[in-house]
N, C-alpha and C positions, 0 to 999 in steps of 0.2 A: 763729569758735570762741572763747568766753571760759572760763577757769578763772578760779576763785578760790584765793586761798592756802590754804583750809580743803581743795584738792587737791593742796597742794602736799606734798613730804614733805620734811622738817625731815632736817637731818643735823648731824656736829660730827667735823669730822677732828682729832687731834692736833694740836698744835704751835697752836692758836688760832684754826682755821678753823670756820665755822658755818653753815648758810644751809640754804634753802629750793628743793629742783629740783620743777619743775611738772612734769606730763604731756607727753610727746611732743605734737610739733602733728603736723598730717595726715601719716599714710603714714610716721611715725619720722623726715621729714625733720629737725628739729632739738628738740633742749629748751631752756629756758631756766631758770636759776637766777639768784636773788639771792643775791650772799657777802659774809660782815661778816668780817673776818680780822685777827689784831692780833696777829701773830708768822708763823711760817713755813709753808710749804707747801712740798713735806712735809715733816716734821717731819725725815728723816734721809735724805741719799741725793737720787735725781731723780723725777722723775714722769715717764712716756713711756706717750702717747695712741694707739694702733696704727691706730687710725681716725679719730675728730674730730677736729674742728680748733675749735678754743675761742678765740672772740672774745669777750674782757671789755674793757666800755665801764666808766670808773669814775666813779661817782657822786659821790663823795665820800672824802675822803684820800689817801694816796701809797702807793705800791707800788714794789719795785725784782723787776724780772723778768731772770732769767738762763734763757734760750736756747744752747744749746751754749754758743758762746764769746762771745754777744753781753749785753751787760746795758742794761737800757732800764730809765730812771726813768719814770715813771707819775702822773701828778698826778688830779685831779679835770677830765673832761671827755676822755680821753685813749681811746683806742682800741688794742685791742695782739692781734694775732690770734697762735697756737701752733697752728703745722700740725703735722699725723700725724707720729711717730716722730722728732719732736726732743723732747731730753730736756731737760727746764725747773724753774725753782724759783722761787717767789714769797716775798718778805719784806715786811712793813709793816704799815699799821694803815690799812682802806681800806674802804667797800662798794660790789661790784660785779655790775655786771648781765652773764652770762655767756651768749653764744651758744654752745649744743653744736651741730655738725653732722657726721654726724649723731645722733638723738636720741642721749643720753649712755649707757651701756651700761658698770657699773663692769667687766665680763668685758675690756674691751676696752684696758684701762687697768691699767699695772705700777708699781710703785716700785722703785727698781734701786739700789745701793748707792753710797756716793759714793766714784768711782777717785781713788785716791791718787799 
């Protein structure tokens, strides 16, 4: 199965995030995106995935990922998977190749406010 990027569809979240999600592969098991990012995701608050789990492999640049209470630096060549229903925040200036599994579904996907 090949796609090309002229199938992919371009997006731009707040706070600096940009990039391109392709088509589901067979059967919705996973999507894949390219992300160019050069400030925060998201922009206020956490991100929590109630289904996928998003492994981003990075290409290029640094990223700092906060997982509940955990924080992981991020370089070029680094691998960093986000299971279902932990709340995460990404900062930095990076482009990455992102595994959805499975296919990515925004229904599936909240921004929650940030507990004070």
């Amino acid at each position: 199965m090949k796609q090309s990027q002229a199938e992919a569809q371009f997006f731009i979240i707040p706070g600096g995030t940009q990039g391109r999600l392709y088509p589901p592969g067979p059967g919705g098991a996973f999507s894949i995106a390219v992300v160019t990012m050069d400030g925060v995701y998201p922009e206020k608050g956490w991100s929590i995935n109630d289904v996928c789990t998003e492994t981003m492999y990075v290409q290029a640049g640094k990223l700092t990922v906060e997982i509940e209470a955990e924080t992981f630096a991020l370089k070029e060549g680094d691998v960093l998977s986000i299971l279902p229903r932990n709340k995460y925040r990404v900062r930095g200036k990076a482009t990455t190749i992102d595994v959805i599994t499975p296919a990515w579904d925004k229904k599936q996907n909240q921004i929650i406010k940030a507990s004070r």
